[in-house]
N, CA, C and O of each residue as an XYZ file, in Angstrom:
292
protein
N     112.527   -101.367    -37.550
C     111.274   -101.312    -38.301
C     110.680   -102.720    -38.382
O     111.455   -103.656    -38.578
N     109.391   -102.945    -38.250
C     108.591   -103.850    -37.911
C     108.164   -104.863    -39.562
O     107.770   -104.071    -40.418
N     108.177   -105.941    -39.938
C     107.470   -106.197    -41.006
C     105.745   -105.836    -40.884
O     104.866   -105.942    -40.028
N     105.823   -105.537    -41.756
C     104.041   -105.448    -42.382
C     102.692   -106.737    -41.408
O     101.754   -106.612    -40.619
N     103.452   -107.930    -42.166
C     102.904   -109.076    -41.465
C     103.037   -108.784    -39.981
O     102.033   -108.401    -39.380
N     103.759   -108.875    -39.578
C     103.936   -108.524    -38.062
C     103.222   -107.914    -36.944
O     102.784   -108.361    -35.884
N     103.236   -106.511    -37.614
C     102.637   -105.505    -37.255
C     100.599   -105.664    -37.141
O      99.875   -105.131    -36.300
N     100.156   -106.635    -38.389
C      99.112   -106.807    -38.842
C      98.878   -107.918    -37.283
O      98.076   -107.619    -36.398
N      99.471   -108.768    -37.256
C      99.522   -109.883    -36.119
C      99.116   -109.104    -34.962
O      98.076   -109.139    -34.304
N     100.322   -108.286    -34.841
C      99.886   -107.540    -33.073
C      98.828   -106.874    -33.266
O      98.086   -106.907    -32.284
N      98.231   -105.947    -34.606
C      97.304   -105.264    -34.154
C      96.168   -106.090    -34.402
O      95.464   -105.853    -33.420
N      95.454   -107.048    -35.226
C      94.625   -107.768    -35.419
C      94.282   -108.970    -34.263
O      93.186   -109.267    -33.788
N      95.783   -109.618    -33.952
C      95.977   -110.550    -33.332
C      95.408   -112.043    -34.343
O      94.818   -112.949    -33.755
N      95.637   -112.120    -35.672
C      95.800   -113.261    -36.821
C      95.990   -112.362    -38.366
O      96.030   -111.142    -38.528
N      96.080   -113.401    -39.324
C      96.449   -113.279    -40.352
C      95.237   -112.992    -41.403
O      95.274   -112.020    -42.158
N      94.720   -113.438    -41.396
C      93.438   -113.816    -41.939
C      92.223   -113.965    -41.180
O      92.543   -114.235    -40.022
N      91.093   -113.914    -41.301
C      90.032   -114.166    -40.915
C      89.401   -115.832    -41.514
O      89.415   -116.259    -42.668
N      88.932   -116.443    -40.369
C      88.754   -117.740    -40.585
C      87.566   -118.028    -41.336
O      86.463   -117.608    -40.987
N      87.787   -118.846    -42.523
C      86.664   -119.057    -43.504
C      85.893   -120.049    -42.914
O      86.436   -121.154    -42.893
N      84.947   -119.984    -42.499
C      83.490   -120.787    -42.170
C      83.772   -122.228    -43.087
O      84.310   -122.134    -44.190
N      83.360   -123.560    -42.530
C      83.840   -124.744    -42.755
C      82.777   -125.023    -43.807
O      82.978   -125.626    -44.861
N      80.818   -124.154    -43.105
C      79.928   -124.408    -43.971
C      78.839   -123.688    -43.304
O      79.254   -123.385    -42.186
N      77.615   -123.266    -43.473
C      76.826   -122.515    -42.398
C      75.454   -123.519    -42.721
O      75.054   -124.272    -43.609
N      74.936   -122.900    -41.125
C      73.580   -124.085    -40.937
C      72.319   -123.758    -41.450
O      72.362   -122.904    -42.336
N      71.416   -124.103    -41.211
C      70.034   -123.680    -41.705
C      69.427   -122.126    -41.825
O      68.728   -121.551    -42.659
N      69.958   -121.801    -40.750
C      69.701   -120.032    -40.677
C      71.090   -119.370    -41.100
O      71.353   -118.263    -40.632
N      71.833   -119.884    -41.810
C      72.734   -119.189    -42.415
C      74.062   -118.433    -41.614
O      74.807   -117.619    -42.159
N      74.145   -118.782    -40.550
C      74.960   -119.142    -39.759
C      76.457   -119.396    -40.094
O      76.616   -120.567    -40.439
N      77.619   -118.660    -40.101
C      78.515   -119.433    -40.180
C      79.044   -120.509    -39.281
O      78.896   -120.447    -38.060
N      79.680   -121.527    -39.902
C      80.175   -122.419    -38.810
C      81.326   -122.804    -38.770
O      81.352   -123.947    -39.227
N      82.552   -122.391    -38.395
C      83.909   -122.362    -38.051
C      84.292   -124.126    -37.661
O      83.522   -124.982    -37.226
N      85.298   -124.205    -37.898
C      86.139   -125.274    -37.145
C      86.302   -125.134    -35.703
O      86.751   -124.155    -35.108
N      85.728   -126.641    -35.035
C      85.909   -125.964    -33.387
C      84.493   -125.889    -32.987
O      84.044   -126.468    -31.998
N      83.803   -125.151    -33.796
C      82.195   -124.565    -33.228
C      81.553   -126.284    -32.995
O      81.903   -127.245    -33.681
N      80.446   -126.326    -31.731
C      79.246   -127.066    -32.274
C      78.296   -127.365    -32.385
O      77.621   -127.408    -31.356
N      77.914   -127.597    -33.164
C      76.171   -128.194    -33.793
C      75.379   -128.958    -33.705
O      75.806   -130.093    -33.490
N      74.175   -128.833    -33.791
C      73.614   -130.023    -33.645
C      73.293   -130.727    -35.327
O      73.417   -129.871    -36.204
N      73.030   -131.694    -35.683
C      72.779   -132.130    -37.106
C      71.412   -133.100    -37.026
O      71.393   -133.928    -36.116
N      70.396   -133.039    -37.838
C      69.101   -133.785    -37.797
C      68.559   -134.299    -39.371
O      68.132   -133.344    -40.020
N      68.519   -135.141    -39.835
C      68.947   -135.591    -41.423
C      70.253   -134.787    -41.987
O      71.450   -134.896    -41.718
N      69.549   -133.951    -42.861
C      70.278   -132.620    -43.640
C      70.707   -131.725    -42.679
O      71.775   -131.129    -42.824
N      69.964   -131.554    -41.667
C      69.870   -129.898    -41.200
C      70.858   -129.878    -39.963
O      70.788   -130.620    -38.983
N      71.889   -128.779    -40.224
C      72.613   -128.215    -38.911
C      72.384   -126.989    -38.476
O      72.400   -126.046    -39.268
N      72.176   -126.844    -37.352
C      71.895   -125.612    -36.579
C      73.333   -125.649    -35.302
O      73.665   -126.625    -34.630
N      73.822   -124.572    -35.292
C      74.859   -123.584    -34.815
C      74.369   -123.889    -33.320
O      73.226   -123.572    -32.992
N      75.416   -124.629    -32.236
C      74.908   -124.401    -31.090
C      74.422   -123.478    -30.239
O      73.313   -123.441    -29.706
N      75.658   -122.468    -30.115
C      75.405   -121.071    -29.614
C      74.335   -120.093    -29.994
O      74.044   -119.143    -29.266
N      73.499   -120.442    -31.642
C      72.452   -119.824    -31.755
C      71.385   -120.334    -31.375
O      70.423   -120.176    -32.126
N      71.214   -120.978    -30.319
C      70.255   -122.124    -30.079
C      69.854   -121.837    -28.218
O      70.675   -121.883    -27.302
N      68.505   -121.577    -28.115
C      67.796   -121.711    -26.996
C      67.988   -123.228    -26.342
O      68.445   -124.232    -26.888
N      67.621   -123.104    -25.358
C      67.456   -124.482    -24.195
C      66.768   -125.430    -24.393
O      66.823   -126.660    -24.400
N      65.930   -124.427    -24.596
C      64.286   -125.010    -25.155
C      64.688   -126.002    -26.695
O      64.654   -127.210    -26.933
N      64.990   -125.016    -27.358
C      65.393   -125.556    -28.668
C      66.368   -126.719    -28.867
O      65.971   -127.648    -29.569
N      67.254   -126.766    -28.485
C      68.111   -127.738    -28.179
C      67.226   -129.045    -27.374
O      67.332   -130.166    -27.871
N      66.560   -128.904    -26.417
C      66.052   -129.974    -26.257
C      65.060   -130.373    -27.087
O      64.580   -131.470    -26.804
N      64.580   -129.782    -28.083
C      63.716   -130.451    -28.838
C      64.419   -131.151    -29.992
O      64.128   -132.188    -30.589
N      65.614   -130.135    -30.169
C      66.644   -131.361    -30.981
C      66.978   -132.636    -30.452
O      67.099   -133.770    -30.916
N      67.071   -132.186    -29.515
C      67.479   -134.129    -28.901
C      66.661   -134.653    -28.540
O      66.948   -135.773    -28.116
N      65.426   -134.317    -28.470
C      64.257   -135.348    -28.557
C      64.134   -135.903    -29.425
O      64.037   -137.130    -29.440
N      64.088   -134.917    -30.751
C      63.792   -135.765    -32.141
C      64.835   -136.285    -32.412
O      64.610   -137.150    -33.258
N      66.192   -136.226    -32.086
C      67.370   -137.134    -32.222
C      68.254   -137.027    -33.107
O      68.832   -137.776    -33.894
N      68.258   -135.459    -32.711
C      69.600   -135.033    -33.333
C      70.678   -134.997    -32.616
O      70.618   -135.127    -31.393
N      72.099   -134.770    -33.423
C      73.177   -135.368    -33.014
C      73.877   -134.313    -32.895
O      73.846   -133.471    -33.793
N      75.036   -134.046    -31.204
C      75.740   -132.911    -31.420
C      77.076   -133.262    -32.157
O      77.578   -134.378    -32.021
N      77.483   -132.568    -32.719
C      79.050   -132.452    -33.479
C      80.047   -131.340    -33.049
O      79.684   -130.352    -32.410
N      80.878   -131.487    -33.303
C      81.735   -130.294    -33.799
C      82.402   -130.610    -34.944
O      82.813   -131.651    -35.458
N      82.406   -129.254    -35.259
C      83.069   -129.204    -36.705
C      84.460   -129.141    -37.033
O      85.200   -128.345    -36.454
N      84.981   -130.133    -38.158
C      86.274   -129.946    -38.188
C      86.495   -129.719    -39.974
O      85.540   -129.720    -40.751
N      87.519   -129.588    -40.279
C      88.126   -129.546    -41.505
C      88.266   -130.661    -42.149
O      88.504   -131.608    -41.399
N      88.188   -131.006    -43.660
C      88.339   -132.562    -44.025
C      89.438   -131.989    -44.305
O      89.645   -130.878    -44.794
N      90.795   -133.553    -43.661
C      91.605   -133.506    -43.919
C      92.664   -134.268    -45.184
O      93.892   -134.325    -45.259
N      91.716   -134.727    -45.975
C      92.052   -135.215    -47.192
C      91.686   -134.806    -48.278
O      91.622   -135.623    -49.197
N      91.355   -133.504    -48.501
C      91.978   -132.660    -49.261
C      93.307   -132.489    -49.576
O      93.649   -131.588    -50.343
């Protein structure tokens, strides 16, 4: 017989569902790993982002990131 946890692993394939680090302007979640672009305040989600759009971010001179976890907590 299988533990509970276990079983949840193979059929899910994780434990939990990953809590969003913080979400961007359109409300977006944004995971650890994912990345963004950032322009003062504002982050926008790469993958939700046109060609077009993205290059107008980096015209005006925004910055790509990825997102990580603070680790000093």
């Amino acid at each position: 017989m299988d533990h509970p946890i276990i079983r949840k692993m193979e059929r899910d394939g994780f434990l939990e569902p990953d809590e969003p680090v913080f979400y961007d302007d359109f409300g977006t979640p944004i995971h650890e790993g994912d990345e963004y672009y950032e322009f003062d305040d504002h982050r926008f989600l790469r993958d939700g982002l046109s060609g077009d759009a993205i290059g107008v971010l980096v015209r005006i001179g925004a910055i790509k990131k990825v997102c990580a976890r603070d680790t000093d907590q």
